[in-house]
Each structure stands twice: as C-alpha cells, then as structure tokens.
N, C-alpha and C positions, 0 to 999 in steps of 0.2 A: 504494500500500500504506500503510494504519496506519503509519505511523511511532511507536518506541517514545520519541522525542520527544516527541511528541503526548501520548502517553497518560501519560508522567512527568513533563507538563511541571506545574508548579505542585506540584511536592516539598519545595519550599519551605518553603510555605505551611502553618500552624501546622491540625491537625487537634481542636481544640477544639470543644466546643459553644460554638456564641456568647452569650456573657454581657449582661448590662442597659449593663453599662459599653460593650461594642462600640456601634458606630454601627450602623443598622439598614443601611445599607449596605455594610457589611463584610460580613452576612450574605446581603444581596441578590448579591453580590461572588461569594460560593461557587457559591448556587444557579445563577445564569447560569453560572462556572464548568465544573460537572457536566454543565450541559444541553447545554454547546458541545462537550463530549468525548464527548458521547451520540451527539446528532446527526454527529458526524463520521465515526462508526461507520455510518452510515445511507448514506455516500458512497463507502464500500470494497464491494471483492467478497468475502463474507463465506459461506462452505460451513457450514450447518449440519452439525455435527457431533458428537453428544454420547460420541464414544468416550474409554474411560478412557485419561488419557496420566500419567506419571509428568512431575510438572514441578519447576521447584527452589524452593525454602521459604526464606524467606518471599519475596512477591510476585515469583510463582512466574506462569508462563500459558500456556496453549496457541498453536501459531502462530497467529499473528495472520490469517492469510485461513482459521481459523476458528470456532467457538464456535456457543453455544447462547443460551438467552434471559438466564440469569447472568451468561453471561458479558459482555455489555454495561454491563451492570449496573456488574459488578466492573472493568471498565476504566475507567469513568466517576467513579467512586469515586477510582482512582487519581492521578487529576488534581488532587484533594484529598489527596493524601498519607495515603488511608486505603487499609489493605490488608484486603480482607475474609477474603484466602485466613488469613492468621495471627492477624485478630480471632476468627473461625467455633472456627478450628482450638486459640487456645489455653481458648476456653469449654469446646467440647467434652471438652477434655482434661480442666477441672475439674468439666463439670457433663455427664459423657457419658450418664448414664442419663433426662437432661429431652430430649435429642433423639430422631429416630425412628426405629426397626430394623426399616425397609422393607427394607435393602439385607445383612441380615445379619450386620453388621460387628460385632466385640466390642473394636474402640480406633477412635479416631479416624483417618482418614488425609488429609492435605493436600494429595495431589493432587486429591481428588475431592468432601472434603465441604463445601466453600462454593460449589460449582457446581450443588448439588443443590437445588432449591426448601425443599421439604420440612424446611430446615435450615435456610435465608436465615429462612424464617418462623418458624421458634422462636427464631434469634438476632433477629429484629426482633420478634418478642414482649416478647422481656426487654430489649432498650436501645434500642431504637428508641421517638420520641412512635406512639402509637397514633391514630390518626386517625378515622372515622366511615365505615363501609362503607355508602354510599349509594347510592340513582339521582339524588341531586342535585348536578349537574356542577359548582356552584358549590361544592362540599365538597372539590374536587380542583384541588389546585392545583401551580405547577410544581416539579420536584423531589421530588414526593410518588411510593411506588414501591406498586404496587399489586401483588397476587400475585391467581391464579384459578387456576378450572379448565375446560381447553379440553377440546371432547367427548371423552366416552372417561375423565373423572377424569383429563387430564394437569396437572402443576401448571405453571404459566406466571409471570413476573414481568413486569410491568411501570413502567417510567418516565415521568410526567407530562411533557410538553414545555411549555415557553412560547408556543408557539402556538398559535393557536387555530383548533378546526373552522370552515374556509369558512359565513358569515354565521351566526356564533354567539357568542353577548354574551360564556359561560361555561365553554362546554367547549373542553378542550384535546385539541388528539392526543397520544399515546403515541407510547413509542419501544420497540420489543420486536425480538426474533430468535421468531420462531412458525414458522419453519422456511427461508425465504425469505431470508434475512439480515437483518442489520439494518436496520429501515424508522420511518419518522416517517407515523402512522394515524391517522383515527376511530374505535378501535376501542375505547378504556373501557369502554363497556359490552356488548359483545359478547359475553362470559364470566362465568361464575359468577366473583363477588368472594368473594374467600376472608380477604383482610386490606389493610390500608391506613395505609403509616408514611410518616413522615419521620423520618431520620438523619442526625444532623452534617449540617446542613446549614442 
C-alpha cells in the first residue's frame, strides 16, 4: 500500500518557483522528485474510483487504494509540499465565476473541486508556464502535465515521465489513472490535447 510517508515525504522542502539564483539542479532536484512519487503510484493496487467523498481541508484525500487521473497528479504534487486541494480551493473562493459550472455548484467545495479536470485547467491556465500543445515529442518534457480529451469529450490529465518510449530519441511515457490504475504508457499522443503546463517545478 501507498504509504502516507511516501506521499508526505519531502514536506520539507521549500514550495517556491525556482529563481536565477537556485542552481539548475535544485530544480532538476524537484522535477525527479515529482516523477519518483508519480511513478510509485504506478506500483500500488489502485481502484478507479471517481465517487464524491467528503475528505479533511487542507491536504485532505481519498483512500489511498483509490483515485482517478487527478488524483495522481495531486499526490505527486504533495511530495513537493504543494497542496493543490487548498491552492484550486482558495482561487476559487476569490475568482469562482472564471471556473466552470459543468457541475452546478454556486460556492466552491474542497472535497471535490481540485479533482475535477475541468478546474486543474483553468487553475493551470492562470499560474501554471503555458507550454506549446504539439505533435512534437520533443516539446514534452519530464514533469510537464498534459490535460485531453478521451473519446466521448472525457477530460483526462496527464504527467510527463523521464523515461523514454522503447527506441525513441524524444518521446516520453506518461503517467495517468484512465481507468486501470495508475500506469507509466506511450500514450501522449493518443488523445485530443487540450492544454500543456508546467508548475512549481
């Protein structure tokens, strides 16, 4: 099982954008980071699961044997001492009419809305670097988190990995929950790309 070790380990560690003055390996530092907290989610037994749960605020999360494509995301995050559940949640709170009322709602609520795509991509619109939504593999690189749409308009996220497709100079696999649990793919371009950031990282 996940251990909540794992996932809180490097709490530590100072949640800054890296400056001119850091060494570029401080930043190299996070990004592997992230990527080792991603992938370790790829090694548990992991139940897709997208039902609404009331969790506790701030860094707050579902049991751990289960989650959706977010939520990888969000635990991999935490390994950095970033909490996306009360980043999402306190935007929201001050800028709730820029996000989107697919779901009804008329205030924000923190068990549910940093789990939701659709909401990752308007907070990674406005503080996230924007990146270049391509088919050039070389435009993607580790740590970079890519959002789409799987058939049917579902929105999906996904995490760049450090490794690289089997006899491939540039492209990496991804690390996503697309219903199977968490898994490390070739799958970048398999989906409509919807957007493409990097964050604190």
């Amino acid at each position: 099982m996940l251990t909540r070790r794992l996932l809180l380990a490097g709490l530590g560690v100072g949640c800054a954008l890296p400056t001119l003055s850091q060494p570029i390996s401080a930043a190299a530092s996070r990004v592997k980071t992230f990527i080792v907290h991603a992938k370790a989610q790829t090694r548990e037994r992991v139940v897709y699961d997208p039902a609404y749960r009331r969790i506790p605020y701030p860094m707050g999360d579902v049991p751990l044997n289960t989650g959706v494509c977010t939520d990888v995301v969000i635990r991999a995050y935490r390994a950095l001492g970033i909490d996306l559940q009360q980043l999402v949640h306190e935007d929201m709170k001050a800028h709730f009419a820029l996000y989107p009322k697919i779901w009804g709602l008329k205030r924000p609520d923190p068990n549910i809305d940093h789990r939701r795509v659709p909401n990752l991509e308007t907070f990674f619109n406005r503080f996230a670097e924007g990146r270049a939504r391509s088919k050039r593999p070389e435009d993607y690189q580790p740590g970079d988190l890519v959002t789409c749409r799987l058939p049917g308009n579902l929105p999906h996220i996904m995490i760049v990995s450090d490794e690289l497709v089997f006899l491939s100079q540039n492209r990496y696999q991804i690390i996503h929950n697309v219903g199977a649990g968490p898994k490390q793919e070739d799958r970048l371009f398999s989906y409509d790309i919807t957007g493409h950031y990097r964050y604190r990282l």
